[in-house]
Backbone as XML, in Angstrom:
<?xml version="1.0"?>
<chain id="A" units="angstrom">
  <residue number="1" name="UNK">
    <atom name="N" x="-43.461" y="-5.302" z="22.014"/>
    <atom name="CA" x="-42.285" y="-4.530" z="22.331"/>
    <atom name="C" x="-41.012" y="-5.328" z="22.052"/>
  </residue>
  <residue number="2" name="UNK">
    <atom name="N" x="-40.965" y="-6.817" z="22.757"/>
    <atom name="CA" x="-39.680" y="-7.621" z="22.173"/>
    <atom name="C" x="-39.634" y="-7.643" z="20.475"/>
  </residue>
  <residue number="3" name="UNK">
    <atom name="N" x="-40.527" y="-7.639" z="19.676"/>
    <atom name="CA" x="-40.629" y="-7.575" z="18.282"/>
    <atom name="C" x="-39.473" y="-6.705" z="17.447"/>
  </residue>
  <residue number="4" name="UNK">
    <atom name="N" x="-39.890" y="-5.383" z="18.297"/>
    <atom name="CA" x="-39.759" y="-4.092" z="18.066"/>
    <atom name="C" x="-37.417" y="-3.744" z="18.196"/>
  </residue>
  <residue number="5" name="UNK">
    <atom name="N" x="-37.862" y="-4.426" z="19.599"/>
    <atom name="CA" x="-36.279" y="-4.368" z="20.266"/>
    <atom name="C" x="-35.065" y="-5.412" z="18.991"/>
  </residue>
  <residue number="6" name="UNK">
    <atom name="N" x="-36.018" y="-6.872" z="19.013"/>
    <atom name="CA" x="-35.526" y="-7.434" z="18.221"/>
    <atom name="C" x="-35.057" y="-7.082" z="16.794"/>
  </residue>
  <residue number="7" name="UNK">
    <atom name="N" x="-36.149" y="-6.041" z="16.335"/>
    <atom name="CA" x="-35.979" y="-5.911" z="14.752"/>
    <atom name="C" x="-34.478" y="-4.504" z="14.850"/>
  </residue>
  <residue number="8" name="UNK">
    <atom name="N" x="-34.458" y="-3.911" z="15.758"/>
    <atom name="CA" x="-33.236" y="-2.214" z="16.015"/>
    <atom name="C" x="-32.004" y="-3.718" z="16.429"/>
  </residue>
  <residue number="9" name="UNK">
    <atom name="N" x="-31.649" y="-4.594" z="17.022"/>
    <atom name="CA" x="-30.676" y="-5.398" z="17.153"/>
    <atom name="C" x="-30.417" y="-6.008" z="16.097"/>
  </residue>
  <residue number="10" name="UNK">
    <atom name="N" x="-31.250" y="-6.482" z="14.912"/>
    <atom name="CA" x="-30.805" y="-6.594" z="13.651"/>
    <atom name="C" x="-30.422" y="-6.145" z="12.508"/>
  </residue>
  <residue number="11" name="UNK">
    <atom name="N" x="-30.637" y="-4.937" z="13.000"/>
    <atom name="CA" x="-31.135" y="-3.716" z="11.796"/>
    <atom name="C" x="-29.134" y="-3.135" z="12.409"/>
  </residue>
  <residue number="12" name="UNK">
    <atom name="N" x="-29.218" y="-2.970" z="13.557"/>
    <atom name="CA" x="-27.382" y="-2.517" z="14.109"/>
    <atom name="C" x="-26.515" y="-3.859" z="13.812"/>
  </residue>
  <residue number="13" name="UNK">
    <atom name="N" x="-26.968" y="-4.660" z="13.926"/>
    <atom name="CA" x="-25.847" y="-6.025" z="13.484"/>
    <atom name="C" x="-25.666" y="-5.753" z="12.331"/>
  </residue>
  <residue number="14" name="UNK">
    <atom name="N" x="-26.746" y="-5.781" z="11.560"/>
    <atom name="CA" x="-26.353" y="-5.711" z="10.042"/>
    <atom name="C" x="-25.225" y="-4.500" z="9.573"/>
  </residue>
  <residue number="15" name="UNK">
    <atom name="N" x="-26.000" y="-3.394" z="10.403"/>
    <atom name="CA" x="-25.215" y="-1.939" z="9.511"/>
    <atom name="C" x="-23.760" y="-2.083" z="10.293"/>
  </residue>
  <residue number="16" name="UNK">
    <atom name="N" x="-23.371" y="-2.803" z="11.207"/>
    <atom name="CA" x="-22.365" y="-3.728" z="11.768"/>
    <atom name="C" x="-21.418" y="-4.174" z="10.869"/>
  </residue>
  <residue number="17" name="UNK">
    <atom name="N" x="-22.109" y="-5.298" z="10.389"/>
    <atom name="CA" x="-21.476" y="-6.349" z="9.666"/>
    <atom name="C" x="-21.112" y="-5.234" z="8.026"/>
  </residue>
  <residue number="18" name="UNK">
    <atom name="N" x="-21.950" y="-4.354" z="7.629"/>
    <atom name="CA" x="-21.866" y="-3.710" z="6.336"/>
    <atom name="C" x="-20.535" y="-2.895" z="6.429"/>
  </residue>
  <residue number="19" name="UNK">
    <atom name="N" x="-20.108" y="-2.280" z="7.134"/>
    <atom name="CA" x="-18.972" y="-1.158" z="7.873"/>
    <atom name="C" x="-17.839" y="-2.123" z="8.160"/>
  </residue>
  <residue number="20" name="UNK">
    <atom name="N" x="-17.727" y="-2.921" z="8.947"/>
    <atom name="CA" x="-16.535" y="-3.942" z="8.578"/>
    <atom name="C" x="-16.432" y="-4.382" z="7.286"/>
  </residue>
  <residue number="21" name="UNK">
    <atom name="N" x="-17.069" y="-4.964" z="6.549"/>
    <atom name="CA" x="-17.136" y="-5.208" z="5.493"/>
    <atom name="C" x="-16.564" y="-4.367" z="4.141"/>
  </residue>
  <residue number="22" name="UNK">
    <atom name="N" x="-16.945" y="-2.897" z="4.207"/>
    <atom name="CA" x="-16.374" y="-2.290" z="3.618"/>
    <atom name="C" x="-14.642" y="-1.356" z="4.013"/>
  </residue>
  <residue number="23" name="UNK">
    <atom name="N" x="-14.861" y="-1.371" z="5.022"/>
    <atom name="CA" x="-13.377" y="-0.980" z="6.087"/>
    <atom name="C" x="-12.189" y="-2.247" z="5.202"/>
  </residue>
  <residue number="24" name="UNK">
    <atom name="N" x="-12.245" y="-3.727" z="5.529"/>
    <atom name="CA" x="-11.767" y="-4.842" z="5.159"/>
    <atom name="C" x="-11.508" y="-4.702" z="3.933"/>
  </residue>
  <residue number="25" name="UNK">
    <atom name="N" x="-12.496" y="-4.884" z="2.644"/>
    <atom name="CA" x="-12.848" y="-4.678" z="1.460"/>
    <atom name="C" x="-12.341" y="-3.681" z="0.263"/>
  </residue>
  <residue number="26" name="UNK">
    <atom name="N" x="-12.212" y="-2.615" z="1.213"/>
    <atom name="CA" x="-11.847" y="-1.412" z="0.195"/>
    <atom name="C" x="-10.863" y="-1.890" z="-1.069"/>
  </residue>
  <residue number="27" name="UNK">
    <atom name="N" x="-10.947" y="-1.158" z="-2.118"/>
    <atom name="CA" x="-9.649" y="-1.505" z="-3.018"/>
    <atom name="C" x="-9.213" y="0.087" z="-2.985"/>
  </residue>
  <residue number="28" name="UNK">
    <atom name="N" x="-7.451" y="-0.138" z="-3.007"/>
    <atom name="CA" x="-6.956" y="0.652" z="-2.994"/>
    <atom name="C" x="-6.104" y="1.025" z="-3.833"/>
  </residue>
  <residue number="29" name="UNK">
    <atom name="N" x="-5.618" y="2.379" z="-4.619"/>
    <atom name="CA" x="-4.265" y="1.913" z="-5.597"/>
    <atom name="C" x="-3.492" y="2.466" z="-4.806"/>
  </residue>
  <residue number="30" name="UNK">
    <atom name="N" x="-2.539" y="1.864" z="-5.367"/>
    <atom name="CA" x="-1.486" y="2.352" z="-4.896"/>
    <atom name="C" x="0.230" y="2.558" z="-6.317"/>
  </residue>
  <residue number="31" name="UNK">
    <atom name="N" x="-0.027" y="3.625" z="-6.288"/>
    <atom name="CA" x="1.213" y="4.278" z="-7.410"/>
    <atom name="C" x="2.753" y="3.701" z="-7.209"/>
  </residue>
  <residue number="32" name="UNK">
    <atom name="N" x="3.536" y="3.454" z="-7.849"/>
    <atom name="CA" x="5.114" y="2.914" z="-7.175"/>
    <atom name="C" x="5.744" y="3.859" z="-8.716"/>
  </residue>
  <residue number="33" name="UNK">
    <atom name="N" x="6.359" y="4.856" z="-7.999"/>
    <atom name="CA" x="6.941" y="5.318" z="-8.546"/>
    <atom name="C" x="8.611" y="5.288" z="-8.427"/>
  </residue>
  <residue number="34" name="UNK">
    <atom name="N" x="9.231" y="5.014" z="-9.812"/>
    <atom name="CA" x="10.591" y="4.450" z="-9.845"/>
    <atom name="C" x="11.209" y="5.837" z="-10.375"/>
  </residue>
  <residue number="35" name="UNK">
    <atom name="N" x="10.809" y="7.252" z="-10.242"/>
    <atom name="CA" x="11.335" y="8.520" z="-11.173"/>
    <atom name="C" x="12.746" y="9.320" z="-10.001"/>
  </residue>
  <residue number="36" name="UNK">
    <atom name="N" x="13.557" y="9.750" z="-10.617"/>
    <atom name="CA" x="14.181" y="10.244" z="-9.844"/>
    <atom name="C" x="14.023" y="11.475" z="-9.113"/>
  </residue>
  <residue number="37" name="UNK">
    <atom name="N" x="13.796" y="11.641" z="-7.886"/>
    <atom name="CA" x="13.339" y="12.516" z="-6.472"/>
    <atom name="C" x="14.251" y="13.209" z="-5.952"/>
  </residue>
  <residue number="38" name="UNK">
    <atom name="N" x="14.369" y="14.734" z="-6.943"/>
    <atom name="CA" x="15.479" y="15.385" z="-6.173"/>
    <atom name="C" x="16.880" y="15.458" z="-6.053"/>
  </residue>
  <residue number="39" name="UNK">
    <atom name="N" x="17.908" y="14.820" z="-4.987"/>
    <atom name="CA" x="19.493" y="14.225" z="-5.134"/>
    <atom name="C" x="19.022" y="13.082" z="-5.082"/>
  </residue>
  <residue number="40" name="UNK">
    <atom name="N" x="18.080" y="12.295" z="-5.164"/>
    <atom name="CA" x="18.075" y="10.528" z="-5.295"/>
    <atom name="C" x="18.013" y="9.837" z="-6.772"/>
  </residue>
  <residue number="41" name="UNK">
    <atom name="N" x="18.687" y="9.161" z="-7.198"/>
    <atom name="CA" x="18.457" y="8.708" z="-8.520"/>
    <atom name="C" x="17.605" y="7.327" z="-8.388"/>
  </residue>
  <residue number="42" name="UNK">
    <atom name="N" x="17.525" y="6.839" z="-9.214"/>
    <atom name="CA" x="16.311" y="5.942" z="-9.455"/>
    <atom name="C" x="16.931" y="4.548" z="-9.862"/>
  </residue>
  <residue number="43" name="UNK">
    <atom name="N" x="16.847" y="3.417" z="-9.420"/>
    <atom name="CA" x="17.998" y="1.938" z="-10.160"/>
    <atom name="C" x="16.443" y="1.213" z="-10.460"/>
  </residue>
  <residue number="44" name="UNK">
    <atom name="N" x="16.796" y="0.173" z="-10.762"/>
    <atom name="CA" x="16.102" y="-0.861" z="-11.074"/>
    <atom name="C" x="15.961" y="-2.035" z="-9.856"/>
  </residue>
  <residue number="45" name="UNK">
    <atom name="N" x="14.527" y="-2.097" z="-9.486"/>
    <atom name="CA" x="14.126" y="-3.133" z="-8.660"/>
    <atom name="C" x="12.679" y="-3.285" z="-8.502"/>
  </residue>
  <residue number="46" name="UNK">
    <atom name="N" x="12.769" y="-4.829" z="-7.695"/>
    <atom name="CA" x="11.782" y="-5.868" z="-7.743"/>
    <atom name="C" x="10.564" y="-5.664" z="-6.539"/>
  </residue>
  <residue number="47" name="UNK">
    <atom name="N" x="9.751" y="-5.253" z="-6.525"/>
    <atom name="CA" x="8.555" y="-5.002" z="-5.181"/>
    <atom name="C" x="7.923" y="-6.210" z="-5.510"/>
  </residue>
  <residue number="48" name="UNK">
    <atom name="N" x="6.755" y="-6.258" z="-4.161"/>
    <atom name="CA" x="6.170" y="-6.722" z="-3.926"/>
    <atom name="C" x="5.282" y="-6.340" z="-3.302"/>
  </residue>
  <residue number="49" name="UNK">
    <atom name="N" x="3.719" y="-6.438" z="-3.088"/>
    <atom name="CA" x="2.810" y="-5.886" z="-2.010"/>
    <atom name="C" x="1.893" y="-6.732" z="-1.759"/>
  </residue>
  <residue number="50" name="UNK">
    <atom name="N" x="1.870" y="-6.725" z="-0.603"/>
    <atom name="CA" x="0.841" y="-7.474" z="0.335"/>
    <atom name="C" x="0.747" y="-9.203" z="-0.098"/>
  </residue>
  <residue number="51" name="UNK">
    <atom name="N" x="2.125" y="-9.489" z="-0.511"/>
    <atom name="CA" x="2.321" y="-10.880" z="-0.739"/>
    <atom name="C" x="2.159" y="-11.212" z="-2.186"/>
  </residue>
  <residue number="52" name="UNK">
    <atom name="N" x="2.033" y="-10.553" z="-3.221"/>
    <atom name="CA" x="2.142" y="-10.832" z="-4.410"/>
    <atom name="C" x="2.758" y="-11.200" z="-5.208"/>
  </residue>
  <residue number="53" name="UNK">
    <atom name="N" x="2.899" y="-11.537" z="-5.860"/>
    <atom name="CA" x="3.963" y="-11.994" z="-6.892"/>
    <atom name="C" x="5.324" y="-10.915" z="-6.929"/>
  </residue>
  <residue number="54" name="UNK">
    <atom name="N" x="6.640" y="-10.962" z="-6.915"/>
    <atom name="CA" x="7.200" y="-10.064" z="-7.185"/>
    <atom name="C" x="7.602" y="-9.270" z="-8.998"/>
  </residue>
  <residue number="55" name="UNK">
    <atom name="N" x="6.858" y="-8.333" z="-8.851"/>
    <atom name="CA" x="7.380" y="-7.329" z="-10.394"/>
    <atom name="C" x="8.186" y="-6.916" z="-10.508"/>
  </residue>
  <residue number="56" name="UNK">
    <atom name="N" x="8.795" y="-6.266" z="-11.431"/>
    <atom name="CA" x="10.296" y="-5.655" z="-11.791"/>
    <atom name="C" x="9.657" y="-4.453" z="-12.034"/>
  </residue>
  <residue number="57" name="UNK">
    <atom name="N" x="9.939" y="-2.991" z="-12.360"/>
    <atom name="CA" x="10.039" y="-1.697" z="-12.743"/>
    <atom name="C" x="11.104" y="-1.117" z="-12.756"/>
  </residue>
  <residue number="58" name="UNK">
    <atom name="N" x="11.500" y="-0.405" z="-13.540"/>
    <atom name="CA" x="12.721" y="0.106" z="-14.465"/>
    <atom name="C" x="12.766" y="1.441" z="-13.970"/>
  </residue>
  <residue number="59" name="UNK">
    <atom name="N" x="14.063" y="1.945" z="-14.084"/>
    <atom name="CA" x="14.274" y="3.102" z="-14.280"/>
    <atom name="C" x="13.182" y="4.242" z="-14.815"/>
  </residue>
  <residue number="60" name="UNK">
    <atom name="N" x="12.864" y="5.161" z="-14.121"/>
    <atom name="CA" x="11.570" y="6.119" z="-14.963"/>
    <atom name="C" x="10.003" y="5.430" z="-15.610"/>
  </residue>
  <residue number="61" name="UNK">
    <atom name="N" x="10.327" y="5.016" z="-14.590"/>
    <atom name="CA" x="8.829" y="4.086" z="-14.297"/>
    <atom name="C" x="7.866" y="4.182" z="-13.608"/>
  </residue>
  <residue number="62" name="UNK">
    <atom name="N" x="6.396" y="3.828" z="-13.859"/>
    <atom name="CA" x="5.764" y="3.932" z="-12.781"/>
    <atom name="C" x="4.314" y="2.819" z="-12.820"/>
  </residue>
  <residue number="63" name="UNK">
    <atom name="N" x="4.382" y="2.162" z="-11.614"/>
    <atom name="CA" x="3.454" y="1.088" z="-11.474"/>
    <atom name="C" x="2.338" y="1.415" z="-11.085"/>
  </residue>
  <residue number="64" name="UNK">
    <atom name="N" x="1.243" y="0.910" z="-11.450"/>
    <atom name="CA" x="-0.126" y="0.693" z="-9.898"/>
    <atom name="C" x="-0.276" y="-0.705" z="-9.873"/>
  </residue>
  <residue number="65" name="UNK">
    <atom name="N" x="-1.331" y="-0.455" z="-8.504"/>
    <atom name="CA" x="-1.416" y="-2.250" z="-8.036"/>
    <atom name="C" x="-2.314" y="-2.055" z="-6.792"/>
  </residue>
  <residue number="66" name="UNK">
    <atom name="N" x="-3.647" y="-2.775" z="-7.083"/>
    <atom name="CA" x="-4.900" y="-2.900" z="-6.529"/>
    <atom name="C" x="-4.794" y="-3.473" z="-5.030"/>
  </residue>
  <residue number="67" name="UNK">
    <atom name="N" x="-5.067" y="-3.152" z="-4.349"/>
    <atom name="CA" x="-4.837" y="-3.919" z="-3.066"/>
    <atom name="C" x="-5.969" y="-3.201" z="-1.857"/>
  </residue>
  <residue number="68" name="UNK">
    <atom name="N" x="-6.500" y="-4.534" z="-1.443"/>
    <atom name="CA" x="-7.496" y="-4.508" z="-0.448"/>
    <atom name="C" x="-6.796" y="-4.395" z="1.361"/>
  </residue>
  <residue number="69" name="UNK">
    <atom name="N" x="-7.653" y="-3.619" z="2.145"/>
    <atom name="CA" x="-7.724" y="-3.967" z="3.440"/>
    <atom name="C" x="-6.887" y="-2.691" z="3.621"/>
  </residue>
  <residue number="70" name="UNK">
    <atom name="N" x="-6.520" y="-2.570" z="5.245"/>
    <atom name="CA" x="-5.674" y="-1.331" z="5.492"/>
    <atom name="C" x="-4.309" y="-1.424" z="5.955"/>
  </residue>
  <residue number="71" name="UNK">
    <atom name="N" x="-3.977" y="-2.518" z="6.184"/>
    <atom name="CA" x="-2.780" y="-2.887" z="6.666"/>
    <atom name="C" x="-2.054" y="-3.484" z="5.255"/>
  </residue>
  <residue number="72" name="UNK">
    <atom name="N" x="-0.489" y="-2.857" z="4.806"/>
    <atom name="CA" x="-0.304" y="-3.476" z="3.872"/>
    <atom name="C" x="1.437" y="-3.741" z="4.218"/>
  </residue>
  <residue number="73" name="UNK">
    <atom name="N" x="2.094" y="-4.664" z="3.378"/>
    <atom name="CA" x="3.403" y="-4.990" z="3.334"/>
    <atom name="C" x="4.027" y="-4.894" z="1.816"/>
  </residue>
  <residue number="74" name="UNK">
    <atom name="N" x="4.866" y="-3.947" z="2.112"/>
    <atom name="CA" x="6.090" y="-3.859" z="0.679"/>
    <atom name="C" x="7.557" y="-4.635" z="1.065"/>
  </residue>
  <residue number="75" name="UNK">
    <atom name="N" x="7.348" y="-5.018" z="0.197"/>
    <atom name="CA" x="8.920" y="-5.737" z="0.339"/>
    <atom name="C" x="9.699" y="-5.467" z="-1.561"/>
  </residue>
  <residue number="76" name="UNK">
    <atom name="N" x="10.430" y="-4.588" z="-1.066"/>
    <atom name="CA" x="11.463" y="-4.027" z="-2.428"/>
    <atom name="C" x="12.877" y="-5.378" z="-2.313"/>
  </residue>
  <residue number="77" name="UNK">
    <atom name="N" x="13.856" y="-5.275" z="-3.213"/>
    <atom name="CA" x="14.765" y="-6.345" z="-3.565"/>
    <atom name="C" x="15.205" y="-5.251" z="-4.686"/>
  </residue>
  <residue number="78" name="UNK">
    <atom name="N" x="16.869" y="-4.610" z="-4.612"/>
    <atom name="CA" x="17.633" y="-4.184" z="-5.329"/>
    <atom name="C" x="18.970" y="-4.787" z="-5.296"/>
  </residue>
  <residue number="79" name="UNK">
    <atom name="N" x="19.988" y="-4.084" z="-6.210"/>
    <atom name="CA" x="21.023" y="-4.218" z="-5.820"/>
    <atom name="C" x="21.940" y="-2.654" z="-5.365"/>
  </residue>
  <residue number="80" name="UNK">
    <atom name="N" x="22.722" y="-2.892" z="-4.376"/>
    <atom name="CA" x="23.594" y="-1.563" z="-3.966"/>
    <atom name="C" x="24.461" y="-1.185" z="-4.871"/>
  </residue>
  <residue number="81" name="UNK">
    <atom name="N" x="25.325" y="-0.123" z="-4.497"/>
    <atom name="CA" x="26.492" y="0.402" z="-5.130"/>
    <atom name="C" x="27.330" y="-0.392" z="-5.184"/>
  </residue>
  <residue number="82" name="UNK">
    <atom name="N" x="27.799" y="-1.341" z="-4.285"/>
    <atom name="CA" x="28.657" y="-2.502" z="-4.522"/>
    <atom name="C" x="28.449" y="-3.980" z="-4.951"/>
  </residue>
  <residue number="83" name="UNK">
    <atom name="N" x="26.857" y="-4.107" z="-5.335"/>
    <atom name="CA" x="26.499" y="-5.082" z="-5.759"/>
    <atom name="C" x="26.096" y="-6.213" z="-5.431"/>
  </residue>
  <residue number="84" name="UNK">
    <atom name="N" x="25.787" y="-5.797" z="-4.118"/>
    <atom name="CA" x="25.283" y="-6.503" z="-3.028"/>
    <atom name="C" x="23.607" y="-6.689" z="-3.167"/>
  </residue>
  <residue number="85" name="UNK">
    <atom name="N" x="22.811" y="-7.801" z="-2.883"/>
    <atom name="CA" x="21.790" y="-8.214" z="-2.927"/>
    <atom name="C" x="21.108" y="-7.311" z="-1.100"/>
  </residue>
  <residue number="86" name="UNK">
    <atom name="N" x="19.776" y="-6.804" z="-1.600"/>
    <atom name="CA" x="19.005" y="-5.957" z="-0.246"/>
    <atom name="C" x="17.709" y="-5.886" z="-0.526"/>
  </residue>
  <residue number="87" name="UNK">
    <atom name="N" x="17.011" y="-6.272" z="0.670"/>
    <atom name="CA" x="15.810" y="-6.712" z="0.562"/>
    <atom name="C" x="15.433" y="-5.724" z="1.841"/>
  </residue>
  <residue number="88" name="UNK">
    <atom name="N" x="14.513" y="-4.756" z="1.526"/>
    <atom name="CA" x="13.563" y="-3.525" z="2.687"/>
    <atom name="C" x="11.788" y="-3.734" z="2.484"/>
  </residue>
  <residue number="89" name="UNK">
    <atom name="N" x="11.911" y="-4.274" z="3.951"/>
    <atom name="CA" x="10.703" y="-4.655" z="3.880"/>
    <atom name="C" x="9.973" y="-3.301" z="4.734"/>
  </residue>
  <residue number="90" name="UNK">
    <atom name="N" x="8.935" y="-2.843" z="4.562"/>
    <atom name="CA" x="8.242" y="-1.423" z="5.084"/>
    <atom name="C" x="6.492" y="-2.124" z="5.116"/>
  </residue>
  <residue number="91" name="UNK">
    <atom name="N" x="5.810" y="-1.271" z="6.145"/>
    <atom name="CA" x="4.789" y="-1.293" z="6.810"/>
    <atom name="C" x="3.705" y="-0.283" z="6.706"/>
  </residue>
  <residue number="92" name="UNK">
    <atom name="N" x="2.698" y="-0.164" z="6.044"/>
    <atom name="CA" x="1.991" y="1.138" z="5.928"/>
    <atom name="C" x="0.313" y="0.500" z="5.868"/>
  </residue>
  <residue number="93" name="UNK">
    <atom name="N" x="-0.115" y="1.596" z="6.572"/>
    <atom name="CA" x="-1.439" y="1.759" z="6.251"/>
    <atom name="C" x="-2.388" y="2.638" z="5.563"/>
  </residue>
  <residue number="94" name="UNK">
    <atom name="N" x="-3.223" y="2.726" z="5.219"/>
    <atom name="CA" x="-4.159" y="2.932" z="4.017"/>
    <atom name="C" x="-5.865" y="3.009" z="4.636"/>
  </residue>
  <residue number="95" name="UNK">
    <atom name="N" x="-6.721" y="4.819" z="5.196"/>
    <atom name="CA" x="-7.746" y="4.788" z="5.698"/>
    <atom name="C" x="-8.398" y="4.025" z="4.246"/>
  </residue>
  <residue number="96" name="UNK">
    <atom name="N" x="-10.023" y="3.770" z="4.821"/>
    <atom name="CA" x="-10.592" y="3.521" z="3.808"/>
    <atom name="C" x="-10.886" y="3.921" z="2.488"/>
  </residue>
  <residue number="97" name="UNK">
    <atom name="N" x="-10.412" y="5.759" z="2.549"/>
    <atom name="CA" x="-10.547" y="6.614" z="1.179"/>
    <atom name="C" x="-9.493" y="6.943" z="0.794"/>
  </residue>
  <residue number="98" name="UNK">
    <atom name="N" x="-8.238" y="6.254" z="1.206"/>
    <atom name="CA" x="-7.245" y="6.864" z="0.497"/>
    <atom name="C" x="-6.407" y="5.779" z="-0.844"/>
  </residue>
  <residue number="99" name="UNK">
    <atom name="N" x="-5.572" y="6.602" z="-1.592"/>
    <atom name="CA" x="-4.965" y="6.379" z="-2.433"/>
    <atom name="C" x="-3.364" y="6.267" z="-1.967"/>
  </residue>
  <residue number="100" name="UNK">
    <atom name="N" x="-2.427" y="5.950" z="-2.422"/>
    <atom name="CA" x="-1.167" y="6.119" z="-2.071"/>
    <atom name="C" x="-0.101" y="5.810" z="-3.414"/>
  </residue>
  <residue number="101" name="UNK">
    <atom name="N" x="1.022" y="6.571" z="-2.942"/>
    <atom name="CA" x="2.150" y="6.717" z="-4.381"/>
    <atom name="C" x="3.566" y="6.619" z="-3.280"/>
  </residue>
  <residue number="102" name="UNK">
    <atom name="N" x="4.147" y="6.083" z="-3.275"/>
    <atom name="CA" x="5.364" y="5.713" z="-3.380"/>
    <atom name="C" x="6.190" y="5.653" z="-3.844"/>
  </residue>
  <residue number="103" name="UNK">
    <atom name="N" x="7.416" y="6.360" z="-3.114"/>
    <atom name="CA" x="8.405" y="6.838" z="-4.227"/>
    <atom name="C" x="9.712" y="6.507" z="-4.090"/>
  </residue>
  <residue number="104" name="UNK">
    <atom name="N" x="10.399" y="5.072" z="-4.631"/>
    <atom name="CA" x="11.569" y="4.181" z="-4.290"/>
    <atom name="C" x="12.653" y="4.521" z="-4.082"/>
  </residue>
  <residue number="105" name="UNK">
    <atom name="N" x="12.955" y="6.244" z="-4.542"/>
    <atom name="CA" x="14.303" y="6.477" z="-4.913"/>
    <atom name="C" x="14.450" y="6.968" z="-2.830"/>
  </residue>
  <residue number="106" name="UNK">
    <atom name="N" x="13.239" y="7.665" z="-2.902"/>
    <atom name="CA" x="13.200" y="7.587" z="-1.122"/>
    <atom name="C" x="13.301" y="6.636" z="-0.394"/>
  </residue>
  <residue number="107" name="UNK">
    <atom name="N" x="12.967" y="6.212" z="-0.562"/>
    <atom name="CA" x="12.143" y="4.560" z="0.213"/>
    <atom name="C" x="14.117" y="3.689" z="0.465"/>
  </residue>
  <residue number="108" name="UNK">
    <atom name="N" x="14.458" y="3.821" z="-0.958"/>
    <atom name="CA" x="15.717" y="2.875" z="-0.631"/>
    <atom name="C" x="16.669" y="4.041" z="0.247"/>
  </residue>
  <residue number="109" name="UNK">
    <atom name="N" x="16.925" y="5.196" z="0.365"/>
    <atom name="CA" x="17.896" y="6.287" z="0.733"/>
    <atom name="C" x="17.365" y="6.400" z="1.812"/>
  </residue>
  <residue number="110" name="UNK">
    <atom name="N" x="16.315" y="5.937" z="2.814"/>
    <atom name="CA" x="16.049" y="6.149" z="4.090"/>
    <atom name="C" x="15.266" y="7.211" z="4.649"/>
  </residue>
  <residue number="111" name="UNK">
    <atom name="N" x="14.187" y="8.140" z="3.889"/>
    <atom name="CA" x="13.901" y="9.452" z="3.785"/>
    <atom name="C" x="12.517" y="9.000" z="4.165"/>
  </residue>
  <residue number="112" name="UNK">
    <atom name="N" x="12.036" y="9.815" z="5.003"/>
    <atom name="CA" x="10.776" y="9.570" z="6.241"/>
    <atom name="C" x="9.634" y="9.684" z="5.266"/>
  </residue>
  <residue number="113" name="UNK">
    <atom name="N" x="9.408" y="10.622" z="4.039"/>
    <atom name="CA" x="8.742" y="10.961" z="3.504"/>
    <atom name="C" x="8.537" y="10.140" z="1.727"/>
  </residue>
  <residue number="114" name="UNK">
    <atom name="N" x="8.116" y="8.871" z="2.108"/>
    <atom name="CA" x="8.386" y="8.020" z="0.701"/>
    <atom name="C" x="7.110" y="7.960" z="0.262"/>
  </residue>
  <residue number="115" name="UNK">
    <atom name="N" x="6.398" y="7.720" z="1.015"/>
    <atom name="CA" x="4.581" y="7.852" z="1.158"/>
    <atom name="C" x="3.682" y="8.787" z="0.951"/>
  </residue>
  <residue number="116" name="UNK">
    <atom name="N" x="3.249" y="9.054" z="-0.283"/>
    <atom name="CA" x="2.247" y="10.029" z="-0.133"/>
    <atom name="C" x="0.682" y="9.843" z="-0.481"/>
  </residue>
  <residue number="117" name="UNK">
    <atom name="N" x="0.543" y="9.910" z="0.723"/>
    <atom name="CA" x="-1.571" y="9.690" z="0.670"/>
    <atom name="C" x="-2.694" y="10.285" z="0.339"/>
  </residue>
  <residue number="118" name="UNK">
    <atom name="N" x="-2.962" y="10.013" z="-0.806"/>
    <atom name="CA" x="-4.177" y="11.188" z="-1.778"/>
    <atom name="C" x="-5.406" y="10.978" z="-0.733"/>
  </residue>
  <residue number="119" name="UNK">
    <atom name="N" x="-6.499" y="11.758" z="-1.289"/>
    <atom name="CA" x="-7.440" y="11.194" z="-0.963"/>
    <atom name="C" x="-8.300" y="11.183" z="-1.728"/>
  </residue>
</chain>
């Protein structure tokens, strides 16, 4: 009977350890779209995600970029209307099946809805 008990406590650790594993693991894309949204126009600037190197994307542009786990960090770097240096750092998460697109011209203008999560 301990045999028995022993082998269902390894058999749940494992399918344990497999489910974190893939939760952690996932790859995700994620779209960065630089197109103009509506009354927002579109400038030129520098992202970053989840600590990466920072890229540039242009005007009428549009990026992807692979990124694991569910917790992620963007950090954008433009310049304003007056030419001032601005750095918006934002916070999002990502279930295990989703996709996501982002859309900068929101994202810099303050608009709740910059994020959109496929699945």
């Amino acid at each position: 009977m301990k045999i028995v008990r022993n082998w269902i406590i390894l058999i749940a650790v494992l399918v344990g350890i497999a489910v974190a594993l893939f939760i952690s693991g996932k790859q995700h894309r994620v779209f960065i779209d630089n197109k103009k949204v509506g009354e927002y126009t579109a400038i030129d600037v520098s992202y970053s995600i989840s600590g990466e190197k920072a890229k540039k994307i242009k005007v009428n542009k549009k990026a992807m970029v692979y990124v694991k786990g569910s917790k992620h960090k963007l950090i954008i770097e433009f310049k304003d209307n007056t030419g001032k240096d601005v750095t918006l750092e934002n916070e999002f998460k990502l279930s295990p099946m989703e996709d996501a697109t982002i859309y900068l011209p929101l994202l810099i203008n303050g608009e709740e809805n910059w994020i959109k999560r496929d699945n």
